[in-house]
C-alpha positions in Angstrom: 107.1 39.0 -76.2 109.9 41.3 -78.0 110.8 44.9 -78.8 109.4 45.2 -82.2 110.6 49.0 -82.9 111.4 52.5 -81.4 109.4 55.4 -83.2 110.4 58.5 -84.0 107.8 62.0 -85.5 110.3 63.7 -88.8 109.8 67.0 -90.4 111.9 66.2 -93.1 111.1 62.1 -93.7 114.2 62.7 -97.1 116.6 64.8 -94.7 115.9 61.9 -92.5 116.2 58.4 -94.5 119.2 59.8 -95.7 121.2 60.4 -92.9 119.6 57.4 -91.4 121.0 55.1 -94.2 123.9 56.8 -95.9 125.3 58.6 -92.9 124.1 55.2 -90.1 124.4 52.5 -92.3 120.8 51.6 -91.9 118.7 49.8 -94.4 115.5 50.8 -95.2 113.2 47.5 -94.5 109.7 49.2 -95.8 108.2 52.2 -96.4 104.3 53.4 -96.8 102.0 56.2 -97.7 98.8 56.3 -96.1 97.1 59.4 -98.4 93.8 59.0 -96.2 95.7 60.1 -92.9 98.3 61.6 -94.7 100.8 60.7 -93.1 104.2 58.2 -94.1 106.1 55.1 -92.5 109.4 54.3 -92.9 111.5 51.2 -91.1 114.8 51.0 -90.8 117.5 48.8 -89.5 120.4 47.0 -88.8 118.7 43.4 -89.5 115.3 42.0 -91.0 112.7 43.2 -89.1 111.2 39.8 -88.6 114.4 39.4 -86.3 115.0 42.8 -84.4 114.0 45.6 -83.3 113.9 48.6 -85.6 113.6 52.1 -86.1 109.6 53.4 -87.6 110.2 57.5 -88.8 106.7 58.3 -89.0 106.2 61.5 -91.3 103.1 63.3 -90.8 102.5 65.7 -94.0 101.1 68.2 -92.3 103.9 69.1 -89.9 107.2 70.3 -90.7 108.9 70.5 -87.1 108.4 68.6 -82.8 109.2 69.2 -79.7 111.3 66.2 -78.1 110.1 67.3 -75.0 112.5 66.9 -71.9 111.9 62.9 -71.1 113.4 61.5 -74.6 117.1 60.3 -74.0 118.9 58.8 -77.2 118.4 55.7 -79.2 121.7 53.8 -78.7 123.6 52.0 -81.4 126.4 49.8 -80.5 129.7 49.8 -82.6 133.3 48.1 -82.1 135.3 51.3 -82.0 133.2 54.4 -81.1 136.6 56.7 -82.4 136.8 54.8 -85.5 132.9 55.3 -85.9 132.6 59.1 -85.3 135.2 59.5 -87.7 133.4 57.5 -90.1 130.2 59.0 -89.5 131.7 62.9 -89.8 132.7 61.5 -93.1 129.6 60.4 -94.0 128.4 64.4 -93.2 126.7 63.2 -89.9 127.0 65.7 -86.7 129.0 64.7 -83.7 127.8 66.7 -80.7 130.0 64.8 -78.1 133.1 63.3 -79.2 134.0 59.7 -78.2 135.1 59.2 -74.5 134.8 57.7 -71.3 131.1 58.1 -69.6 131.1 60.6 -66.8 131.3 58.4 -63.7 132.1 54.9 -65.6 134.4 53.7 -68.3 132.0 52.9 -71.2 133.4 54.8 -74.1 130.6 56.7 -75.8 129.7 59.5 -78.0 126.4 61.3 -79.1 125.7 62.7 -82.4 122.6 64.2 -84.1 120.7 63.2 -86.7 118.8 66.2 -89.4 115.7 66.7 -86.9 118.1 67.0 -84.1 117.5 63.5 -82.3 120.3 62.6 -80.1 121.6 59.3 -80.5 124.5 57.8 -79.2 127.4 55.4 -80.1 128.4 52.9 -77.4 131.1 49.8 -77.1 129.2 47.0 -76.1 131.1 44.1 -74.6 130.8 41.0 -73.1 132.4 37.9 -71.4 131.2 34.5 -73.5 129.1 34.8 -76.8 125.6 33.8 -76.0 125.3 31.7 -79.4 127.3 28.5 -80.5 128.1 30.3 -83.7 129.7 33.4 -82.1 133.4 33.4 -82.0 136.1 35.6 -80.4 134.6 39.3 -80.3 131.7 38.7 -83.0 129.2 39.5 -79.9 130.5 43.3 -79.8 127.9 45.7 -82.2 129.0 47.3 -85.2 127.8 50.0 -87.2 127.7 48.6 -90.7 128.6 50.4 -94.6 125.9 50.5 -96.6 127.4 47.5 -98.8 128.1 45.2 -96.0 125.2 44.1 -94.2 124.4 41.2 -92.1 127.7 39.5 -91.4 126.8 37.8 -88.7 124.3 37.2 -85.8 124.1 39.8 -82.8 123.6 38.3 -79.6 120.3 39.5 -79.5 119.1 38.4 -82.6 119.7 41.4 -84.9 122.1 41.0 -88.0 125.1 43.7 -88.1 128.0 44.7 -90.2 131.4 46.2 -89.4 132.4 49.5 -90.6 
């Protein structure tokens, strides 16, 4: 078994691929209109989808706006340098709603920003002590959010492909 991908309801499925891909780094993997049940899927990711876990937007015609509701947390996406990347994605016109800084309680470095729907996501460093593959080397096992022209550099540790900044 594996995680195949998170989804998420948008008002705005535009507003939302392109903050998702310009302002994330993301690449949009597929994307269909079912006219029937009018409604839209879009994939998005860090990696092929045949590989990793990715984001599905669903866009339902009908409805503009959601509720999160109080039990939805954040969908995490790990970078090298979560200063670096916050000041990357402010350029980018994305929404930082907690700068970067240690976690209350615990020295992760983190930071949480929004995306157009208001979402919470959140930048984390991920570490760890050995790479997990034969091919990793030095720090190649710590996440990255990628540009948008540099994709898949090399192999997460969990099978996704990801870019530096």
């Amino acid at each position: 078994m594996r995680m195949l991908h998170t989804m998420l309801r948008v008002g705005d499925l535009g507003r939302s691929l392109q903050f998702y891909t310009e302002v994330l780094g993301m690449k949009l993997e597929r994307r269909a209109d079912y006219s029937e049940g009018r409604f839209t899927l879009a994939y998005l990711g860090y990696g092929e989808e045949r590989d990793t876990a990715v984001l599905e937007l669903t866009h339902n015609w009908d409805t503009s706006q959601y509720e999160l509701g109080n039990a939805y947390g954040h969908i995490a996406i790990g970078v090298d340098d979560v200063y670096a990347a916050c000041e990357a994605i402010r350029g980018r016109g994305g929404k930082i709603v907690r700068d970067a800084g240690p976690m209350k309680g615990g020295t992760a470095v983190l930071a949480f920003l929004e995306d157009p729907m208001a979402t919470r996501s959140s930048c984390l460093r991920i570490r760890r002590a050995a790479p997990l593959r034969d091919d990793a080397a030095g720090d190649a096992g710590a996440a990255h959010l990628p540009s948008r022209a540099d994709r898949n550099d090399y192999r997460h540790p969990h099978g996704s492909s990801v870019s530096a900044l």
